[in-house]
C-alpha positions as CSV (number, residue, x, y, z in Angstrom):
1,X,31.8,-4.2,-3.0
2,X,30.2,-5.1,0.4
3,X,27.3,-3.6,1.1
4,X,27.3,-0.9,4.2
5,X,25.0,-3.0,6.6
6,X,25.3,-6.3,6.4
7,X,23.1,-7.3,9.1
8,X,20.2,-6.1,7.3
9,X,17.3,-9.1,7.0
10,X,16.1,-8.6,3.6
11,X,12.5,-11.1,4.4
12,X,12.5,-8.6,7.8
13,X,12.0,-5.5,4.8
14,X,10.4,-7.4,2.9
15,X,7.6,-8.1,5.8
16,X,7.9,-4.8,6.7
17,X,7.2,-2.8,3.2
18,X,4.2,-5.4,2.7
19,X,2.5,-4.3,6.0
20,X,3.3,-0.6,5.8
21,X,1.7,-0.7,2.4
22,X,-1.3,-2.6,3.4
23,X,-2.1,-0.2,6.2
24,X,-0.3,3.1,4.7
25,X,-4.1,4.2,3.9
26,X,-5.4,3.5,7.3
27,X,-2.4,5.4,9.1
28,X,-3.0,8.2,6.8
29,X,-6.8,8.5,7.4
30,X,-5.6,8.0,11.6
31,X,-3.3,10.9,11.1
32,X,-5.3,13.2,8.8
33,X,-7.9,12.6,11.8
34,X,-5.4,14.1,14.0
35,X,-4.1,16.7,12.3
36,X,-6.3,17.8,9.3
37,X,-3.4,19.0,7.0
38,X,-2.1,17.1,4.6
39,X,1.1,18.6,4.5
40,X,1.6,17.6,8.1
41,X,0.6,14.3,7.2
42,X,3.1,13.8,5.1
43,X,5.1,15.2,7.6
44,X,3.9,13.2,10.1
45,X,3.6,9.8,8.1
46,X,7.5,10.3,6.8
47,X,8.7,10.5,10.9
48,X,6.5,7.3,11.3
49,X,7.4,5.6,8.7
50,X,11.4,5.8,10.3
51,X,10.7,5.2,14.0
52,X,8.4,1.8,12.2
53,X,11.0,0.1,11.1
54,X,13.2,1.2,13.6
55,X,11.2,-0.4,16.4
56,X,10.0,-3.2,13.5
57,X,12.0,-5.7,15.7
58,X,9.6,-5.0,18.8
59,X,6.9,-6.1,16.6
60,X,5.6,-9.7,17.7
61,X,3.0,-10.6,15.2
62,X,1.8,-9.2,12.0
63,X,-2.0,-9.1,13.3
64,X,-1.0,-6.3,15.6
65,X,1.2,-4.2,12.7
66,X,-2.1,-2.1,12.6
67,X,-2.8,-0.5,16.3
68,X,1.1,-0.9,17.1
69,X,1.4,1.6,14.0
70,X,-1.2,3.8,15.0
71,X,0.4,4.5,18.6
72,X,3.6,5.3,16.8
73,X,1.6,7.8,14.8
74,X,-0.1,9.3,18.1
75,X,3.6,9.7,19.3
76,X,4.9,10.8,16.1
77,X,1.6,13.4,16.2
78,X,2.4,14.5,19.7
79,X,6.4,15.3,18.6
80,X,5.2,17.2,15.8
81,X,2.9,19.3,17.8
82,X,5.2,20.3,20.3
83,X,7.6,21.4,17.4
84,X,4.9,23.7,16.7
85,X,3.6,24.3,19.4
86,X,4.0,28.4,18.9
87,X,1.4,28.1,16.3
88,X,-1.7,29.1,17.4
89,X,-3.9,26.7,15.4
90,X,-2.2,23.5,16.6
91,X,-4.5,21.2,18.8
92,X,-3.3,21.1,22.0
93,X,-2.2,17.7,23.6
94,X,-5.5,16.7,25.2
95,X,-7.6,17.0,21.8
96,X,-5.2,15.2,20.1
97,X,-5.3,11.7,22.8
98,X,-8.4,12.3,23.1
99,X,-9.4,12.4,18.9
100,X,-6.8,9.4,18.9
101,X,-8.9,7.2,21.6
102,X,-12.0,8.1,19.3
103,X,-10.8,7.2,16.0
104,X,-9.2,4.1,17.7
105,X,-11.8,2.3,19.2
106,X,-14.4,3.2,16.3
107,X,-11.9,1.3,14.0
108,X,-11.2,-1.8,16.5
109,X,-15.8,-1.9,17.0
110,X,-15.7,-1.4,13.0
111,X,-12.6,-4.5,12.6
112,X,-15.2,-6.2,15.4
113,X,-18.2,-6.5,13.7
114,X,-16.4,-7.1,10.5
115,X,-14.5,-10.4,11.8
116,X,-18.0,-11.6,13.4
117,X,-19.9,-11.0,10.6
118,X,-17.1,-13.1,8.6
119,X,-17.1,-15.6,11.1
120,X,-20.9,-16.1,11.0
121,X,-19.9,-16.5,7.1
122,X,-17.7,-19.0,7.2
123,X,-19.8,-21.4,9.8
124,X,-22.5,-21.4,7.1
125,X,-19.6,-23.3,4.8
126,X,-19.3,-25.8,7.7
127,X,-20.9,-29.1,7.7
128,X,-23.8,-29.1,9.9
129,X,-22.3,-31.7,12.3
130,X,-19.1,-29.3,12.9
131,X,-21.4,-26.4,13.3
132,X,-23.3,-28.0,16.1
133,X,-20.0,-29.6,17.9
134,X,-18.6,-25.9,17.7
135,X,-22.0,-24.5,19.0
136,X,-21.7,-27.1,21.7
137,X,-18.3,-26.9,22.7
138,X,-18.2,-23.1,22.7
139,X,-22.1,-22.1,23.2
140,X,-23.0,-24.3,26.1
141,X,-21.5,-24.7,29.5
142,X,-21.0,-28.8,28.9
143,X,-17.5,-29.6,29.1
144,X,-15.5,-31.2,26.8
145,X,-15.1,-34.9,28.6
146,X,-19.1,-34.8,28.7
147,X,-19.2,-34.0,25.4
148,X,-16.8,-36.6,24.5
149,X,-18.8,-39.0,26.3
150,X,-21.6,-38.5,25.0
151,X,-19.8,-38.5,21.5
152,X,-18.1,-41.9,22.0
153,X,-14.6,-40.5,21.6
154,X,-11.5,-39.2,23.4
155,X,-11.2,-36.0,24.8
156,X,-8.2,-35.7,23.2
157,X,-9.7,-36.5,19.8
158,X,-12.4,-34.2,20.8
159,X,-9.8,-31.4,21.5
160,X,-8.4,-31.9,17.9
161,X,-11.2,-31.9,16.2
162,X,-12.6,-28.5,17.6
163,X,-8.4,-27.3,16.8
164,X,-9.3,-28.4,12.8
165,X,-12.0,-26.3,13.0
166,X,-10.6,-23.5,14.7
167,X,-8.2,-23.4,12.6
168,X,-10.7,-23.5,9.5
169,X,-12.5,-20.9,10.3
170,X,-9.6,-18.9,11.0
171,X,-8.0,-19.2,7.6
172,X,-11.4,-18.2,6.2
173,X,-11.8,-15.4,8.2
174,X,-8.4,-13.8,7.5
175,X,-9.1,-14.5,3.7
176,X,-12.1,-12.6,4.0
177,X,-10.1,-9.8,5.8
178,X,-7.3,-10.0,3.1
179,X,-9.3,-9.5,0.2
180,X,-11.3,-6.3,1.6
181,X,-8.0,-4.8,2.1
């Protein structure tokens, strides 16, 4: 027996389940924020949830799953209200964009300052020379064919070593971000 949709990509569910439970919490606390009942959370949540994975495909990285999410749970808020909008103790439009903008940009200062303090972690497990090209490369206004000068080496080699590190301190980072999540 075939199944009904073939065209289903079972790593696409896969992806998608593993991000929607990561950040179901998050999206939750965004909504509850908005709406302060939890029964029209779980309203709220089930009607995002849907129009998610519908729109999964628009997705172009996983980084941004979280405030991609959270604008289809400001729309999914928004469609809910208007479906009840009769009820007097609905907030109206206005409150709900503007609590939305709040909670928003507290939680991208919050992700901020947890990344840079992160970042300022993982330096401390560079070596010393690293720290100092990165410092150098990033911190000062010399450019990189001075700096390769005055390093005896390639700008090109110079460009792939400060790529290494980069990339270092990008896995670390997002290690750090995995396991307090």
């Amino acid at each position: 027996m075939e199944s009904q949709d073939s065209s289903i990509n079972h790593a696409d569910v896969e992806r998608f389940v593993r991000l929607l439970t990561t950040h179901e919490r998050k999206l939750r606390a965004f909504l509850f924020h908005l709406v302060v009942d939890r029964d029209a959370v779980d309203e709220i949540m089930q009607d995002a949830c849907t129009s998610l994975w519908k729109k999964f495909s628009q997705l172009e990285n996983d980084d941004g799953f979280l405030p991609w999410a959270y604008v289809i749970c400001r729309y999914e808020t928004l469609m809910y209200r208007r479906k009840l909008a009769r009820d007097r103790l609905v907030f109206d439009e206005g409150l709900i964009e503007q609590l939305a903008n709040e909670y928003e940009s507290h939680i991208t200062s919050e992700a901020v300052d947890l990344r840079q303090s992160y970042l300022k972690e993982c330096m401390t497990h560079l070596r010393e020379n690293d720290q100092r090209l990165l410092m150098t490369a990033y911190g000062s206004k010399t450019t990189i064919i001075d700096m390769a000068e005055q390093l005896g080496t390639s700008s090109n080699a110079l460009y792939k070593s400060l790529g290494r590190l980069r990339r270092r301190l990008k896995d670390c980072v997002r290690s750090k971000l995995v396991a307090t999540t």
